[in-house]
C-alpha positions in Angstrom: 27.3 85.4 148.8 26.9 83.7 152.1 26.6 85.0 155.5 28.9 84.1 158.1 27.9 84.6 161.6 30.3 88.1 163.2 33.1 86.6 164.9 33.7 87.3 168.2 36.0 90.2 169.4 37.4 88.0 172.4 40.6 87.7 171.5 41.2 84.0 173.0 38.6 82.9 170.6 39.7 85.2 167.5 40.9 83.4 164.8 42.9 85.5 162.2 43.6 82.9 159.2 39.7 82.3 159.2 38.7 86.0 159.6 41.3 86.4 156.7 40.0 83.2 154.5 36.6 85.0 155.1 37.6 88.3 153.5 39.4 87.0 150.6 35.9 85.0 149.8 34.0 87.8 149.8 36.7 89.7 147.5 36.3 87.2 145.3 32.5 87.2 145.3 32.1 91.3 144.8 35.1 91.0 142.3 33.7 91.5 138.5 34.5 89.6 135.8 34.7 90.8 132.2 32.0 89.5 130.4 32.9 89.5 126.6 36.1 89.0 124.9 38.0 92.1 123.2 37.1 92.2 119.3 40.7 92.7 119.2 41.1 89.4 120.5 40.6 87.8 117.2 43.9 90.0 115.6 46.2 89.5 118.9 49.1 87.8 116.6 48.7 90.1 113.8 48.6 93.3 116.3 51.3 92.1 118.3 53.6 91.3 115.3 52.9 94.5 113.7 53.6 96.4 117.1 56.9 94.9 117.5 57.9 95.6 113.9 56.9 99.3 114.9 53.5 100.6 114.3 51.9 103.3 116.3 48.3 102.5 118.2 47.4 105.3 115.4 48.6 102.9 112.7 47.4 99.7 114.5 43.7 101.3 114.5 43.7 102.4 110.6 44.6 98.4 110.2 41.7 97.2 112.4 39.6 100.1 110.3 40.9 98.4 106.7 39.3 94.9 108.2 36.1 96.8 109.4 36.8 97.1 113.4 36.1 100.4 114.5 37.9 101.2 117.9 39.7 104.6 119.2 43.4 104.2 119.3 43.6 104.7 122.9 41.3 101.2 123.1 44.0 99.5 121.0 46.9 101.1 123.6 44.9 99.9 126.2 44.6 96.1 124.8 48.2 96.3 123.8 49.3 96.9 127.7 47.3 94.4 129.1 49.0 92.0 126.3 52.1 92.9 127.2 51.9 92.3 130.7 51.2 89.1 130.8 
């Protein structure tokens, strides 16, 4: 991250769109990223199909378990809503 010089409280020389522009960079730099895809990732169609014909997160995990992916349901509910809200 970069260092910008403190702007100056004057305000006749107080620019708001940079001070903004300046804050949403440094968002972006202290933001973190997600490192590693979901081993769920690799079953999204088959989990999404079988949630909409019905299944439980309880029923999706004892699938997942049947192709050797150990996760807690409430992982699977988790992955599910951020599926679904895209």
């Amino acid at each position: 991250m970069t260092r910008t010089p403190p702007v100056s409280n004057d305000p006749e020389t107080f620019d708001a769109a940079a001070e903004a522009a300046r804050l949403r960079e440094q968002t972006r730099a202290r933001r973190h990223r997600r490192h590693a895809a979901s081993r769920l990732d690799r079953h999204a169609l088959e989990l999404l199909a079988l949630r909409d014909a019905g299944s439980t997160t309880s029923e999706l995990q004892r699938w997942l378990a049947d192709r050797r992916v150990r996760v807690h349901h409430s992982t699977v509910a988790r992955w599910l809503r951020r599926q679904l809200a895209d």
